[in-house]
DSSP file (Angstrom, degrees, kcal/mol; ACC not computed):
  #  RESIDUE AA STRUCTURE BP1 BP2  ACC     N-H-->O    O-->H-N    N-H-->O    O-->H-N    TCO  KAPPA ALPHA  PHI   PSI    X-CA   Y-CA   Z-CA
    1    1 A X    >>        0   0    0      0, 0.0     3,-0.8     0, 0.0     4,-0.7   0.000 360.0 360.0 360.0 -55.0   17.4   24.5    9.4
    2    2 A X  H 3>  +     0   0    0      1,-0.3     4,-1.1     2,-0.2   156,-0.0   0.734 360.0  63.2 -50.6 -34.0   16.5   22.6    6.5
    3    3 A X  H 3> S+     0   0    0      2,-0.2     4,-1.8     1,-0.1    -1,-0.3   0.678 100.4  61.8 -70.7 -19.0   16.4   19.2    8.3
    4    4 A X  H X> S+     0   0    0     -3,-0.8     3,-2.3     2,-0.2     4,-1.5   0.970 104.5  48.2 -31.6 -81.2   13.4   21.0   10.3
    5    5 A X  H 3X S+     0   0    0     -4,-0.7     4,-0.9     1,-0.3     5,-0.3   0.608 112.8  44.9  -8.2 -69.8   11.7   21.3    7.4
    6    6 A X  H 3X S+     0   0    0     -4,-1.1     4,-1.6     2,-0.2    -1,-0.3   0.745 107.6  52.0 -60.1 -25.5   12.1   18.0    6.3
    7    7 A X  H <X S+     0   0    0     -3,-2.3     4,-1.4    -4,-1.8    -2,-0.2   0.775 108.6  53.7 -89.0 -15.5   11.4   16.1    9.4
    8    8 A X  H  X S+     0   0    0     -4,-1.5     4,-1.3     2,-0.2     5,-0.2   0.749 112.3  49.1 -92.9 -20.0    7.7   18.2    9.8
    9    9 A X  H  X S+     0   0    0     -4,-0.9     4,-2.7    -5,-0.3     5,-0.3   0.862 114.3  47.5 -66.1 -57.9    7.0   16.9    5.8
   10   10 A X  H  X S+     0   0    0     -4,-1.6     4,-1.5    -5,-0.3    -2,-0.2   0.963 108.4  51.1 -62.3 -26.5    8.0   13.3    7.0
   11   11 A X  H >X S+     0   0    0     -4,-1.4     4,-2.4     2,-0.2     3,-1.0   0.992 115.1  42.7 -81.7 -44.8    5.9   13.4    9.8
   12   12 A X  H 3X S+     0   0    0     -4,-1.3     4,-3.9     1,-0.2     3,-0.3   0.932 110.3  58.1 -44.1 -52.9    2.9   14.5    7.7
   13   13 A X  H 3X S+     0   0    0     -4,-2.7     4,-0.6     1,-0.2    -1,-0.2   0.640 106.0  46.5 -43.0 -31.7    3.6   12.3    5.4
   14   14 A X  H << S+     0   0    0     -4,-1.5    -1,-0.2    -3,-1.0    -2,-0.2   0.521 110.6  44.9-103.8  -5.4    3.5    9.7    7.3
   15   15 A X  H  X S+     0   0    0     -4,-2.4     4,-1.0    -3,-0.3    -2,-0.2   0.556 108.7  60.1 -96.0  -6.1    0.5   10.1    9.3
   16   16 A X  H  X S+     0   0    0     -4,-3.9     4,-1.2    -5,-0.2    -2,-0.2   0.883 110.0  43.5 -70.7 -23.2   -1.2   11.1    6.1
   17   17 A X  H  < S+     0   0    0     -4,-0.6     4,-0.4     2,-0.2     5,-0.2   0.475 108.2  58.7 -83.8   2.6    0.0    7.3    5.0
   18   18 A X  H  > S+     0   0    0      2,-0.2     4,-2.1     3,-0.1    -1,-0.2   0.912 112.3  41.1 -94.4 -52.0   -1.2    5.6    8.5
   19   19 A X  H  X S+     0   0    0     -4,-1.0     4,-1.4     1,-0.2    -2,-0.2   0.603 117.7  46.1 -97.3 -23.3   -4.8    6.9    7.9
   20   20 A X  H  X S+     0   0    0     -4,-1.2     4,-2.6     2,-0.2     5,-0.4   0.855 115.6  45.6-118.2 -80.6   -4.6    6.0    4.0
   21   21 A X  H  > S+     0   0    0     -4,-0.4     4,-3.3     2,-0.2     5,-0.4   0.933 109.8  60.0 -19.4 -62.0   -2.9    2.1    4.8
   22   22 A X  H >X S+     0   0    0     -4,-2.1     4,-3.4     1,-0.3     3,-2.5   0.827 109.9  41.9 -24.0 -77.3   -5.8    2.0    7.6
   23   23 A X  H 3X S+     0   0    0     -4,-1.4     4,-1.8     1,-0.3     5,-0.4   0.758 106.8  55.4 -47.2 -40.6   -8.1    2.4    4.8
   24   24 A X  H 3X S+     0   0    0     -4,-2.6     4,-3.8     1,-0.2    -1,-0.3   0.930 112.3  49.7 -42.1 -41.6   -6.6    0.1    2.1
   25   25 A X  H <X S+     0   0    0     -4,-3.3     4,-2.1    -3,-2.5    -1,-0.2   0.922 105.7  55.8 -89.3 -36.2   -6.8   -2.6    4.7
   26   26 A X  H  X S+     0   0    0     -4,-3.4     4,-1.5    -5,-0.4    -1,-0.3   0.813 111.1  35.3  -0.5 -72.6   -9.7   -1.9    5.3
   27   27 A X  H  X S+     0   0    0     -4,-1.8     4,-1.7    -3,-0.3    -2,-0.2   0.678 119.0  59.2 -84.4 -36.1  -11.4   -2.2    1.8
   28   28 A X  H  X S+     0   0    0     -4,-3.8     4,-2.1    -5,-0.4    -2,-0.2   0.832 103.5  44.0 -72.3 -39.8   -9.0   -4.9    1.2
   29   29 A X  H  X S+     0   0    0     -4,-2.1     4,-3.0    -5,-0.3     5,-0.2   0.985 110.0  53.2 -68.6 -49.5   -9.9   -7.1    3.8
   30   30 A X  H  X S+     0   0    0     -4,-1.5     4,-2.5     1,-0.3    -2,-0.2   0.827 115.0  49.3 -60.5 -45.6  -13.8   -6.7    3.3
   31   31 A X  H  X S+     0   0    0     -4,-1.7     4,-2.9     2,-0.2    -1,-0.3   0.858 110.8  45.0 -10.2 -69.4  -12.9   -7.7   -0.4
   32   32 A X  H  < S+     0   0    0     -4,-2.1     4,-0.4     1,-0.3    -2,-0.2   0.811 116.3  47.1 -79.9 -34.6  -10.8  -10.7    0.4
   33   33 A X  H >X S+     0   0    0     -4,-3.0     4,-3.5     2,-0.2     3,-2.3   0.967 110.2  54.0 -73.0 -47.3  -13.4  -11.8    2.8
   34   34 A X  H 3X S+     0   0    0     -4,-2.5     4,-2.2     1,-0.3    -2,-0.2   0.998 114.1  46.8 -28.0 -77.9  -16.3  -11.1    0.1
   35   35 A X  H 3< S+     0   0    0     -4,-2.9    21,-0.7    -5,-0.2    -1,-0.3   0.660 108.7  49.6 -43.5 -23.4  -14.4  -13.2   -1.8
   36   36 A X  H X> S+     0   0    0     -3,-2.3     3,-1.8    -4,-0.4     4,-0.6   0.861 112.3  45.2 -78.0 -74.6  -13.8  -15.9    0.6
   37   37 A X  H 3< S+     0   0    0     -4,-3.5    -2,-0.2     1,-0.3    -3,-0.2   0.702 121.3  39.7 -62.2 -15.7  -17.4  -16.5    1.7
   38   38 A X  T 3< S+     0   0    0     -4,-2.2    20,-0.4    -5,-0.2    -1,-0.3  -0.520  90.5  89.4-128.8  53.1  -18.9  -16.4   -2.2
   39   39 A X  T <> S+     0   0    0     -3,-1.8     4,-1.9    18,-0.1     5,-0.2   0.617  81.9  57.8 -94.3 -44.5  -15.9  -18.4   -3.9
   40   40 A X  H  X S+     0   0    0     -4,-0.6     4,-0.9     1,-0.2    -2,-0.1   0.807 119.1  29.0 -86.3 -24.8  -17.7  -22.1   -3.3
   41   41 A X  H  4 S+     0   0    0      2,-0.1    -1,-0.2    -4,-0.1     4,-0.1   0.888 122.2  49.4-108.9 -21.9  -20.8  -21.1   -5.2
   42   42 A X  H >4 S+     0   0    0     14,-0.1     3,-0.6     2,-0.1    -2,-0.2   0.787 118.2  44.0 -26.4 -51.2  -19.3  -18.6   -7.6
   43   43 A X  H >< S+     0   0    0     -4,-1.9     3,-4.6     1,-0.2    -3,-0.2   0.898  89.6  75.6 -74.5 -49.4  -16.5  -21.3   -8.4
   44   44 A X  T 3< S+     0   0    0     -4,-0.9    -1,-0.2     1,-0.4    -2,-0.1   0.527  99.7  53.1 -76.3   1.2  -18.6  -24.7   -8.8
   45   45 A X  T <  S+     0   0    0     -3,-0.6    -1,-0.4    -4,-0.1    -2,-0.1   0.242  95.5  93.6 -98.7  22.5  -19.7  -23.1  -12.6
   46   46 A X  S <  S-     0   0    0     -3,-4.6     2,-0.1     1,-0.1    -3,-0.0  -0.498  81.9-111.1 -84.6 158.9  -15.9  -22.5  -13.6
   47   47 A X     >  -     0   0    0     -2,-0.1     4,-2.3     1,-0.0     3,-0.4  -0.196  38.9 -83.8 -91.7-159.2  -14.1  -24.8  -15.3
   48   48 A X  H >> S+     0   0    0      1,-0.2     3,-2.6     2,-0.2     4,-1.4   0.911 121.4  47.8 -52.9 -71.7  -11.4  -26.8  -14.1
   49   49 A X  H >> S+     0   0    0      1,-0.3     4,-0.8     2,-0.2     3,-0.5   0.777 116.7  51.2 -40.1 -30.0   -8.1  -24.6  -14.3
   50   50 A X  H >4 S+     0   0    0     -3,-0.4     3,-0.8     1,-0.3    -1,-0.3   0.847  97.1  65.4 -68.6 -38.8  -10.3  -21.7  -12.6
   51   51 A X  H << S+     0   0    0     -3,-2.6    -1,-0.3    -4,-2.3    -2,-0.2   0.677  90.7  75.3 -71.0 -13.8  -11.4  -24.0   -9.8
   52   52 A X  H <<  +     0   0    0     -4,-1.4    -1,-0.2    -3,-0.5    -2,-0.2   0.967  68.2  85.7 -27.1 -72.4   -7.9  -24.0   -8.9
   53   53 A X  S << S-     0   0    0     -3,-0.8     3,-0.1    -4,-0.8    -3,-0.0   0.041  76.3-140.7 -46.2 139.8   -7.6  -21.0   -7.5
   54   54 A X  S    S+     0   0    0      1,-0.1     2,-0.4     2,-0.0    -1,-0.2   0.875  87.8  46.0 -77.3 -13.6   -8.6  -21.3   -3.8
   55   55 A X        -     0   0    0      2,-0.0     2,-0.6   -16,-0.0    -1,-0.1  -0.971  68.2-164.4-134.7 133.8  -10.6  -17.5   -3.9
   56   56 A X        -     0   0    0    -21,-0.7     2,-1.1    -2,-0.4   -14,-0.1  -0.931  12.4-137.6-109.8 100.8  -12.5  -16.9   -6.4
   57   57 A X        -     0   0    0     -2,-0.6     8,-0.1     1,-0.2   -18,-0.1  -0.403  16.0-177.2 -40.0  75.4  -13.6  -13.1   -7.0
   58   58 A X  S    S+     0   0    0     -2,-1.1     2,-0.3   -20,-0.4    -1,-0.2   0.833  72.0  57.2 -55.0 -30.6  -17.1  -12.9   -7.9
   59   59 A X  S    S+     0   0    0    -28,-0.1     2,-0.4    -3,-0.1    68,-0.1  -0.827 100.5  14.0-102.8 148.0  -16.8   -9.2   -8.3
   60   60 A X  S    S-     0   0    0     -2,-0.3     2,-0.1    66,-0.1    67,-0.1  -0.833  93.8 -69.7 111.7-148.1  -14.2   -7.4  -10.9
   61   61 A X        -     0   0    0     -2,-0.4     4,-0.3    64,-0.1    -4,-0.1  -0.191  62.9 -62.8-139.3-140.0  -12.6   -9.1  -13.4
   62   62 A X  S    S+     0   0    0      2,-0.1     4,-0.4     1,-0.1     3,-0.2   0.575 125.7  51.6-106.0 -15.4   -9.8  -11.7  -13.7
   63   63 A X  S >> S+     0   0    0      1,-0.1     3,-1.6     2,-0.1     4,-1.2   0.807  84.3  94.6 -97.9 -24.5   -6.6   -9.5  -12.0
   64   64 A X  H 3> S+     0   0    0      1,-0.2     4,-0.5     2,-0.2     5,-0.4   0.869  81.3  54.8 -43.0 -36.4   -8.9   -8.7   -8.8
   65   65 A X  H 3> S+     0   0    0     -4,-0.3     4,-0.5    -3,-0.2     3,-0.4   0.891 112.7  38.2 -51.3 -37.7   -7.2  -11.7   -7.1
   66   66 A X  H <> S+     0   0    0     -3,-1.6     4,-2.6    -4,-0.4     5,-0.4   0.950 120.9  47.1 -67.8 -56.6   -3.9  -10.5   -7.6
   67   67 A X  H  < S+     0   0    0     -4,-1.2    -1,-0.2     1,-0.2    -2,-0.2   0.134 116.7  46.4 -64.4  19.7   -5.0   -6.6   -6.8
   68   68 A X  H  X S+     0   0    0     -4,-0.5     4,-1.9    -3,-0.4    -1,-0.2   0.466 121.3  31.6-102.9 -32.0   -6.8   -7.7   -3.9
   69   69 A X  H  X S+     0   0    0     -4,-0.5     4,-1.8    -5,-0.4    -2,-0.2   0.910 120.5  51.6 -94.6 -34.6   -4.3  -10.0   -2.3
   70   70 A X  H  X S+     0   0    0     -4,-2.6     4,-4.7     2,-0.2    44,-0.2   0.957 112.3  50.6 -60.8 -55.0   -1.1   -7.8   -3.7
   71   71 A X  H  > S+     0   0    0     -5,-0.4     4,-9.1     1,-0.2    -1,-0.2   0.993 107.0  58.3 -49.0 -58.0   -3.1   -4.3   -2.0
   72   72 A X  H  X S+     0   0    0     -4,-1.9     4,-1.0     1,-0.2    -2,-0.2   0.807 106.5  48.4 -70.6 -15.8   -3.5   -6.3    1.4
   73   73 A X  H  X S+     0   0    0     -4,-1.8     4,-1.3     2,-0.2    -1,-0.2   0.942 108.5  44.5  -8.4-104.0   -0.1   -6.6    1.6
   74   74 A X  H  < S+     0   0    0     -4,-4.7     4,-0.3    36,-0.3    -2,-0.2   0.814 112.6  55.6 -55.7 -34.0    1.2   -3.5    1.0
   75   75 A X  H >X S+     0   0    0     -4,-9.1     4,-2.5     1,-0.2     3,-0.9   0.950 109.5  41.1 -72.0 -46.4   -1.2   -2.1    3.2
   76   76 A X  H 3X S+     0   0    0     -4,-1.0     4,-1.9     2,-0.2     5,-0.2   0.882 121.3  47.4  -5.9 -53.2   -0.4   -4.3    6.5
   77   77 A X  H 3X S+     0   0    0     -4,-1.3     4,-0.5     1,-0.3    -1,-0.2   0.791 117.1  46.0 -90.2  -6.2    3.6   -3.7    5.4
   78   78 A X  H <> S+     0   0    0     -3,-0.9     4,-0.5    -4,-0.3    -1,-0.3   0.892 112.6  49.1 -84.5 -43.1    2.5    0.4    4.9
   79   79 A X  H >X S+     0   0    0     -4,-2.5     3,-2.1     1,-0.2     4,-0.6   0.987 114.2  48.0 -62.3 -73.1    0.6    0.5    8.4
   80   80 A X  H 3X S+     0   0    0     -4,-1.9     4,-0.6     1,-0.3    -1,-0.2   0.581 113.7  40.8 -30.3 -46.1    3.5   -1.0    9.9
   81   81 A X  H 3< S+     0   0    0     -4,-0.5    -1,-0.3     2,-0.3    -2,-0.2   0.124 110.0  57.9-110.1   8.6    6.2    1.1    8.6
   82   82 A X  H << S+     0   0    0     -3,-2.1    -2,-0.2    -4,-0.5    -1,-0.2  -0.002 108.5  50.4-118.1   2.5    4.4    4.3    8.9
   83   83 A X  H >X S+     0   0    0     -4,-0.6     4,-1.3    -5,-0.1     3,-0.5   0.746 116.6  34.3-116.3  -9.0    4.1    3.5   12.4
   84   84 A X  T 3< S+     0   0    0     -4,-0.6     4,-0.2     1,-0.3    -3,-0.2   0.180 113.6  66.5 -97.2  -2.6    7.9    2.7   13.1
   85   85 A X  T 34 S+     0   0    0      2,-0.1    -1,-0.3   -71,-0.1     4,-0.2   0.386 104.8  36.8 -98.3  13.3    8.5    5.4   10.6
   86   86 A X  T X> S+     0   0    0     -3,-0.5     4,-3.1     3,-0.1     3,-0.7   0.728 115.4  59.5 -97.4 -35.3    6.9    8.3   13.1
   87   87 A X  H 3X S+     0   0    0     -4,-1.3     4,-1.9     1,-0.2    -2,-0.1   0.937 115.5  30.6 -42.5 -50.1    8.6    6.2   15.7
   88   88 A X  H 3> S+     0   0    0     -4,-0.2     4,-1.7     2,-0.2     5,-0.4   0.756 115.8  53.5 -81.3 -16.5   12.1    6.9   13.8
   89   89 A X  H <4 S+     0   0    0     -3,-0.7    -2,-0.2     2,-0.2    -1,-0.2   0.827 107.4  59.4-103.6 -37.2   11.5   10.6   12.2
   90   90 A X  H  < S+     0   0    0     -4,-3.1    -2,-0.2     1,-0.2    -1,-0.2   0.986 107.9  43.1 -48.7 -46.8   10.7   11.4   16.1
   91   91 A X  H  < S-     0   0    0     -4,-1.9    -2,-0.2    -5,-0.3    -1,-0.2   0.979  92.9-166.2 -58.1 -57.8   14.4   10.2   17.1
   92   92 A X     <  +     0   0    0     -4,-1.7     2,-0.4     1,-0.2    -3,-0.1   0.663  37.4 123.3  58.4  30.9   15.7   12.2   14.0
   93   93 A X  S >> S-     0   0    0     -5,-0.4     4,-2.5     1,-0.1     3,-0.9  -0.892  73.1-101.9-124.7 156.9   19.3   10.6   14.0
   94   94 A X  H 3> S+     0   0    0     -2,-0.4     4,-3.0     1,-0.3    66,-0.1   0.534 113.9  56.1 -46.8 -40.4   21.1    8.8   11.4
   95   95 A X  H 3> S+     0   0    0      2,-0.2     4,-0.8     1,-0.2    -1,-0.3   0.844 118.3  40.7 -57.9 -56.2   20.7    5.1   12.5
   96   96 A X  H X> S+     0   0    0     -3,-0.9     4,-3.2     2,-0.2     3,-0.6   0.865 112.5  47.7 -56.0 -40.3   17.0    5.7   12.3
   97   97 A X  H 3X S+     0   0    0     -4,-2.5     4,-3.6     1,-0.2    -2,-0.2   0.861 106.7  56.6 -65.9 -38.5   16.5    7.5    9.7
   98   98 A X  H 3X S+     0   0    0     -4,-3.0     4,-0.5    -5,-0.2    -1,-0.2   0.541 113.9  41.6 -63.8  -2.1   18.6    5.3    7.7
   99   99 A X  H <X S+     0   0    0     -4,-0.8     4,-1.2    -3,-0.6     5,-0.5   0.809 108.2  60.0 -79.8 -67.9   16.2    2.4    8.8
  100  100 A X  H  X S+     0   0    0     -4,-3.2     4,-2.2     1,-0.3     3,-0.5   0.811 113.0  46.6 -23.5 -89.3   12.6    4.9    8.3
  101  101 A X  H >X S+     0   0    0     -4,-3.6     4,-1.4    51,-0.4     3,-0.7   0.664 107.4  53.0 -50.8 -32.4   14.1    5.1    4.5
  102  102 A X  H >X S+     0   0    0     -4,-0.5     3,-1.7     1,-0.3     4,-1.6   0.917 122.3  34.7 -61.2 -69.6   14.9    1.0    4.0
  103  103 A X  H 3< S+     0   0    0     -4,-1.2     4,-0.4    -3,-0.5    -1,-0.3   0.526 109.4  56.5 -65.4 -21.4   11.5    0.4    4.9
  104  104 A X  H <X S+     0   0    0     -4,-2.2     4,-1.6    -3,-0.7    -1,-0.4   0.884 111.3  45.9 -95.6 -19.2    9.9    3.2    3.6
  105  105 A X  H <X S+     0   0    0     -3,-1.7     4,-0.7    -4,-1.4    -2,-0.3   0.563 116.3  53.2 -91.8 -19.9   11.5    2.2   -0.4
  106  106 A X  H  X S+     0   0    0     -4,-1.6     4,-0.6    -5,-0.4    -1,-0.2   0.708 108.9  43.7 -72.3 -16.9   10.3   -1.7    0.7
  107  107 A X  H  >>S+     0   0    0     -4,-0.4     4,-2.1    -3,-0.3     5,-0.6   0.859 116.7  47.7 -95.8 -59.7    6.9   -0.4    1.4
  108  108 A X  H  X5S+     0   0    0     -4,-1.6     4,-1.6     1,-0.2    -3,-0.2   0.887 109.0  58.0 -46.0 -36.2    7.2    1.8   -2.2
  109  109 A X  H  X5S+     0   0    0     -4,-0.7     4,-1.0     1,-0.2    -1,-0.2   0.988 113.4  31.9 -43.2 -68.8    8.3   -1.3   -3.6
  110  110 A X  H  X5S+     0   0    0     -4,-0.6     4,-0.6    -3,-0.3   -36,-0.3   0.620 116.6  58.6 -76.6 -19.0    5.0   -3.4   -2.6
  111  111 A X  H  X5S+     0   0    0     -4,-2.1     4,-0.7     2,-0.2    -1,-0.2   0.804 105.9  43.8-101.8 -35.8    2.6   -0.3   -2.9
  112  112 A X  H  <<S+     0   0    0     -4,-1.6     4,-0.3    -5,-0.6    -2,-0.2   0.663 114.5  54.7-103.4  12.4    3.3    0.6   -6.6
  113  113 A X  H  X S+     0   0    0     -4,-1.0     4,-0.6    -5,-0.2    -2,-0.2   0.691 104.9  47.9 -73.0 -16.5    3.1   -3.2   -7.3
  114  114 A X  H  X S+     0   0    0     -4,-0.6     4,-1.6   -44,-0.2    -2,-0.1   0.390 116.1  51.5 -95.1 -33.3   -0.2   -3.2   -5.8
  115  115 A X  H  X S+     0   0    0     -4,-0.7     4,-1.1     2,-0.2    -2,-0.1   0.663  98.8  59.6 -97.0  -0.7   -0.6    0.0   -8.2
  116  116 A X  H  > S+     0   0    0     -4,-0.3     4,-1.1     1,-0.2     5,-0.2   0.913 107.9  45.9 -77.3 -36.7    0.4   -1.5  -11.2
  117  117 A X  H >X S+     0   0    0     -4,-0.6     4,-2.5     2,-0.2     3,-0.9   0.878 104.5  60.9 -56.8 -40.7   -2.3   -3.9  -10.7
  118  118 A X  H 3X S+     0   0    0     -4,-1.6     4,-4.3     1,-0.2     5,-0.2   0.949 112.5  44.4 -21.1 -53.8   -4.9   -1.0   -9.8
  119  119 A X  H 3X S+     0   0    0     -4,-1.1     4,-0.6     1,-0.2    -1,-0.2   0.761 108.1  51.4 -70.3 -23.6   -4.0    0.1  -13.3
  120  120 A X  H XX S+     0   0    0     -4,-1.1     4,-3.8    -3,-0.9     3,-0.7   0.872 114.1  52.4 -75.4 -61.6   -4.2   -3.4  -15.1
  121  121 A X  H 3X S+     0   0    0     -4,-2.5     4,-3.5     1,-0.3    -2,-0.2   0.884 105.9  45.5 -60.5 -41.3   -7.6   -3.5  -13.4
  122  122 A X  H 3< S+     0   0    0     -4,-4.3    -1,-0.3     2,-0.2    -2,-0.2   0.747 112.6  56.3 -85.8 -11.1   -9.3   -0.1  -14.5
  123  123 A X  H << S+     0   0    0     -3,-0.7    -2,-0.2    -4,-0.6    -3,-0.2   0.821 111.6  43.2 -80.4 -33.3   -7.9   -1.0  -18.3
  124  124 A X  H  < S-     0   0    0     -4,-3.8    -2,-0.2     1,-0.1    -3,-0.2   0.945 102.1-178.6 -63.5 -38.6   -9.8   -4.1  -18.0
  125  125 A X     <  +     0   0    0     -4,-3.5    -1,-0.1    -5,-0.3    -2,-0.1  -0.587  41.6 106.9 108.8-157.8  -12.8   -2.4  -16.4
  126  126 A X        +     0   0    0      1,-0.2     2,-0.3    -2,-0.1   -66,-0.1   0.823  52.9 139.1  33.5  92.9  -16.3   -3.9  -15.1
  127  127 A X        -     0   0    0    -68,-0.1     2,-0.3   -67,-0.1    -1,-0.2  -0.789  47.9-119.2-139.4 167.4  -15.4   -3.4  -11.3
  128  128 A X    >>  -     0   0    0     -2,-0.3     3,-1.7   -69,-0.0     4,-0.8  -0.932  36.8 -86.4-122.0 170.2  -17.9   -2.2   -8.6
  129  129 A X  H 3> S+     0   0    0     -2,-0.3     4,-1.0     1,-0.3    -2,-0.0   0.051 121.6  54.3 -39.9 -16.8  -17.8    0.6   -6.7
  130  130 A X  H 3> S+     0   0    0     -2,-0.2     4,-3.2     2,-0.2    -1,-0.3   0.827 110.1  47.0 -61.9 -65.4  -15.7   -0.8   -3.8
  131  131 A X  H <> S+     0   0    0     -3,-1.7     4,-1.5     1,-0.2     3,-0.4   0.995 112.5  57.6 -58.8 -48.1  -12.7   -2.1   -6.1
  132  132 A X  H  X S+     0   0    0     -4,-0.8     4,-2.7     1,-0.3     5,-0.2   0.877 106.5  40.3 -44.5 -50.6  -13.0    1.4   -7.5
  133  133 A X  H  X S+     0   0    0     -4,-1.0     4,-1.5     2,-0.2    -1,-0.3   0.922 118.2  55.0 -63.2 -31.6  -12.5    3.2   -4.4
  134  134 A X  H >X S+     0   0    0     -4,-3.2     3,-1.4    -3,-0.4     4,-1.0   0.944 109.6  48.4 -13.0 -87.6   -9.7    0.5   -3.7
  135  135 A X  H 3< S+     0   0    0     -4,-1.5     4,-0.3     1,-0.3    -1,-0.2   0.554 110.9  43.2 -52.4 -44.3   -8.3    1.2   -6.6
  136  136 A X  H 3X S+     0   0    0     -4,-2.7     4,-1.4    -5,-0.3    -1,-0.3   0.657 112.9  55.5 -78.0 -16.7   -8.1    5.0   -6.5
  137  137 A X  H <X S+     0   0    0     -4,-1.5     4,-0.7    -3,-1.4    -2,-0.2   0.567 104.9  53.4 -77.1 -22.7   -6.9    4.9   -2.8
  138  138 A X  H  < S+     0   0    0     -4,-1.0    -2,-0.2    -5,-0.2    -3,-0.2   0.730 106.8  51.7 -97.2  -8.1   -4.2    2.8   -3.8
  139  139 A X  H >> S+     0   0    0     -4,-0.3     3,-3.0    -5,-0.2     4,-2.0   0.926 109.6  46.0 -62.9 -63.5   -3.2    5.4   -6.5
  140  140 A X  H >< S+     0   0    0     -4,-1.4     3,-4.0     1,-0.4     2,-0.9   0.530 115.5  49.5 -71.4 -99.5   -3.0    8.5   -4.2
  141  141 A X  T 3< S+     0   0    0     -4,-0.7    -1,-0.4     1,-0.4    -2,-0.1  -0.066 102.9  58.3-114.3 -13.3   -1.0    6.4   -1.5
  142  142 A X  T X> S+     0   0    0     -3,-3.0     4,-1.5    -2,-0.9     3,-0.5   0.684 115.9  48.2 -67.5 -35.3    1.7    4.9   -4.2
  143  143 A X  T << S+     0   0    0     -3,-4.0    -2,-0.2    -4,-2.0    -3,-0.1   0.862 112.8  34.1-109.4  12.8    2.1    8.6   -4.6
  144  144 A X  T 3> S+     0   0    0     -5,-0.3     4,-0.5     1,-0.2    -1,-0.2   0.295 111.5  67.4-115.0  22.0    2.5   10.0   -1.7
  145  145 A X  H <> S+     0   0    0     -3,-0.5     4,-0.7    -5,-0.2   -37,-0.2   0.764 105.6  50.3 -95.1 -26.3    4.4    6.7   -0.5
  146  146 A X  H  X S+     0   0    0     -4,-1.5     4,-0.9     2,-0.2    -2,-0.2   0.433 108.7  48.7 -98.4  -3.8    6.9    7.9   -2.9
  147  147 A X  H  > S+     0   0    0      2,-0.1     4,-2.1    -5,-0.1    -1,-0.2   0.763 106.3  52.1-108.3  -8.4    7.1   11.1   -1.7
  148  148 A X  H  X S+     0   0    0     -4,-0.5     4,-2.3  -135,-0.2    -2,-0.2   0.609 107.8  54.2 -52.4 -31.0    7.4   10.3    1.7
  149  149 A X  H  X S+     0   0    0     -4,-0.7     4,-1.1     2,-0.2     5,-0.2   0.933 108.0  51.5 -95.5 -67.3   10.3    8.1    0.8
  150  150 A X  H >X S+     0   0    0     -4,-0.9     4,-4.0     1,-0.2     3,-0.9   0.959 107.3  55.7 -12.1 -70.2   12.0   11.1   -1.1
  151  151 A X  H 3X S+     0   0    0     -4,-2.1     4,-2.8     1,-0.3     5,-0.3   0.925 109.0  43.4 -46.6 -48.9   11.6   13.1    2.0
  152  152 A X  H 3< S+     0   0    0     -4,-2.3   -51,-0.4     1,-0.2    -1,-0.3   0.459 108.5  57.0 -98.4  21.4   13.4   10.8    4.2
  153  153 A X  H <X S+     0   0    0     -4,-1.1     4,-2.1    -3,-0.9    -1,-0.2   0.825 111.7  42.6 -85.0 -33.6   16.1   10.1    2.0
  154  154 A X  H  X S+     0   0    0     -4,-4.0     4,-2.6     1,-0.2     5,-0.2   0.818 115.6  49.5 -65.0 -34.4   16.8   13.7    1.9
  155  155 A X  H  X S+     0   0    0     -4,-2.8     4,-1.9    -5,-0.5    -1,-0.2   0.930 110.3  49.3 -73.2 -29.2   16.3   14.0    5.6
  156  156 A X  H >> S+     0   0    0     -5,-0.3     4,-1.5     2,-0.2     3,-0.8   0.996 107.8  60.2 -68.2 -62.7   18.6   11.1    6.3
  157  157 A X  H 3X S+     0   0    0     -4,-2.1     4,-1.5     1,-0.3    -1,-0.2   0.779 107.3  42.6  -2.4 -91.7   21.0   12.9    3.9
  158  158 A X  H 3X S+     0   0    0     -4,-2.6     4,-0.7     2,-0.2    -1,-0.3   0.649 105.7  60.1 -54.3 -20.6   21.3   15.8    5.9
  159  159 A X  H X< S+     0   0    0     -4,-1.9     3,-2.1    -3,-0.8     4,-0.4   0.953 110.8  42.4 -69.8 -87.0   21.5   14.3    9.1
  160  160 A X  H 3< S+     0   0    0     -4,-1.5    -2,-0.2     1,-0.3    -1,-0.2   0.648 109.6  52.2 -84.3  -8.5   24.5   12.5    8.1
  161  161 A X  H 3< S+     0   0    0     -4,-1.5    -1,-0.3     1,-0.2    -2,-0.2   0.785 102.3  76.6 -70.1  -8.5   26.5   15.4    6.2
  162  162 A X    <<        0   0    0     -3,-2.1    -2,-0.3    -4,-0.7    -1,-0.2   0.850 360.0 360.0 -56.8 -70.9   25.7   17.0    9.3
  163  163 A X              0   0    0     -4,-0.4    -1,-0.2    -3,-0.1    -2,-0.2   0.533 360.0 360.0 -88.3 360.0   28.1   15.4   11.3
């Protein structure tokens, strides 16, 4: 009865975090590409070490390269595993489920690294309105990546005391 319960939370849970990824990658990409096409004339007034970097962030501050590239990541490795996790919470048996959760605590892994940076980035400030929504999208989805990850440890849990 309870594993009901749980598998109609995971399944929400995880199509709220397919529509949520979507977006990251989204925002992330248009970011990374922003960044791409206005690093060569951005760059050429940096000084040396700076010109290093191959992408230069015109917008933000100095951690948006790390939160930009860290976010697109997680989101790609979230979309992925929120679609092979509805794939797995549909089966609802132990072999899957224990696979949904490895992959859903590797995805939690990469998504509140991706939020530590968020957080690094709004105490440093001067962002526009794009990293901001980034940034706040990538909050709500560290936490409901970590409660998704709960759920189907608990579901997996019951499944196998269960037999």
């Amino acid at each position: 009865m309870a594993s009901g319960g749980s598998k109609s939370i995971a399944l929400i849970l995880l199509a709220l975090n397919l529509v949520l990824y979507f977006i990251v990658i989204v925002i992330a990409s248009w970011a990374m590409n922003h960044g791409i096409q206005r690093s060569k004339e951005a760059a050429s007034v940096l000084t040396t070490p700076a010109k290093i970097f191959p992408i230069y962030f015109p917008m933000g501050n100095m951690t948006t390269g790390f939160f930009i590239i860290f976010t697109l990541i997680a989101g790609v490795v979230g979309f992925t595993t929120s679609i092979t996790g509805l794939n797995n919470i549909f089966q609802w048996n132990a072999p899957n489920l224990n696979a949904a959760a490895m992959s859903s605590l590797t995805t939690s892994a990469l998504t509140l690294l991706a939020m530590g940076f968020a957080c690094k980035e709004i105490e440093l400030g001067w962002t526009d309105s794009n990293l901001r929504t980034l940034e706040t999208i990538t909050i709500i989805v560290s936490a409901t990546q970590l409660l998704c990850t709960g759920v189907i440890h608990v579901g997996a849990s019951e499944v196998i005391h269960n037999y």
